[in-house]
C-alpha positions as CSV (number, residue, x, y, z in Angstrom):
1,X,93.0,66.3,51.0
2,X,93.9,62.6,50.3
3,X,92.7,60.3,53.8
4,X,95.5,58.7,55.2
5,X,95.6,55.2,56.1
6,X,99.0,55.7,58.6
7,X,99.7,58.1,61.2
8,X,102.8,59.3,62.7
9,X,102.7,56.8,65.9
10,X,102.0,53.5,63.5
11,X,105.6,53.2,62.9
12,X,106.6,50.0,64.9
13,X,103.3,48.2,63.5
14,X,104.5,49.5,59.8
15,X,108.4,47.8,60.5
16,X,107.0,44.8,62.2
17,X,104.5,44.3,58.8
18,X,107.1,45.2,56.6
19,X,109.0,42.4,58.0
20,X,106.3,39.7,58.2
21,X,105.2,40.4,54.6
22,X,109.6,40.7,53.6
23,X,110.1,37.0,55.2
24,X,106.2,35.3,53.3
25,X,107.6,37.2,50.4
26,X,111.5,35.1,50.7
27,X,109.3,31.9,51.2
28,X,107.3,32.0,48.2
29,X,109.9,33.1,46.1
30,X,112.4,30.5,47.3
31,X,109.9,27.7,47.2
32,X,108.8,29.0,43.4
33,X,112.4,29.0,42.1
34,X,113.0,25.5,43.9
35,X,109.8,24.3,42.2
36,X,110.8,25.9,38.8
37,X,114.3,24.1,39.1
38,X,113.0,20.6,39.8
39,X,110.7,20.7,37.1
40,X,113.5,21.8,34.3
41,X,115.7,19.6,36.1
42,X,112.5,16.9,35.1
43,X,112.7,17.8,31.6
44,X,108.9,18.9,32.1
45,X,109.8,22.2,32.1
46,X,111.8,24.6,29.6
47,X,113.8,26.7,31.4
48,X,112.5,29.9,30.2
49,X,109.1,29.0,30.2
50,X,108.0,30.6,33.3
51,X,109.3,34.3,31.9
52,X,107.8,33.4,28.9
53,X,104.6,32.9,29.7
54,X,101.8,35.2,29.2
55,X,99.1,34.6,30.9
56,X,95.2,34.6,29.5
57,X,92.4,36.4,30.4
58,X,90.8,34.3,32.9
59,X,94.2,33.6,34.4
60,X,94.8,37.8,34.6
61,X,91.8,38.1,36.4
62,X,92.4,35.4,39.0
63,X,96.0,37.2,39.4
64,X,94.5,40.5,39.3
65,X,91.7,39.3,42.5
66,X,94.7,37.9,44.5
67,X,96.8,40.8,44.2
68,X,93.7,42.9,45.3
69,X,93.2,40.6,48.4
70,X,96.6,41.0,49.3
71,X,96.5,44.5,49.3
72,X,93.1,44.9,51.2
73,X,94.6,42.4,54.0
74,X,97.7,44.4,54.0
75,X,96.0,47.8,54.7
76,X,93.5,46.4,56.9
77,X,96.1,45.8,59.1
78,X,98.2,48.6,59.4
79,X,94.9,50.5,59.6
80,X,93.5,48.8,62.4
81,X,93.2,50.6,65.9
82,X,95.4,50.2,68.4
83,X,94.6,48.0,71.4
């Protein structure tokens, strides 16, 4: 049987988280579409270039790492015990 990382009584921590990372999450993609509009609005940017781009290898992996950080700072907290 699978370990679980949650139990029954985490619920409030598990909203409250949910939240937190829900509100980061608005941020950053506000600010990136903000970002993306000022620089087509700047001509330095097409204005499908962003959903076009594929990124390389070494760009991938960086991606790949942060995502993994995330994660591991994300269950890290919901797993920790209860003061």
């Amino acid at each position: 049987m699978a370990e679980s990382n949650l139990q029954a009584d985490d619920i409030d921590r598990l909203g409250q988280a949910l939240l937190t990372l829900t509100s980061e999450l608005w941020v950053t993609r506000d600010r990136v579409r903000i970002l993306e509009a000022a620089l087509v609005n700047a001509g330095v940017l097409a204005p499908d270039a962003v959903n076009q781009l594929q990124p390389d290898a070494a760009l991938q992996a960086e991606l790949n790492a942060e995502r993994a950080r995330l994660i591991d700072a994300l269950l890290t907290t919901l797993s920790r015990e209860k003061d």
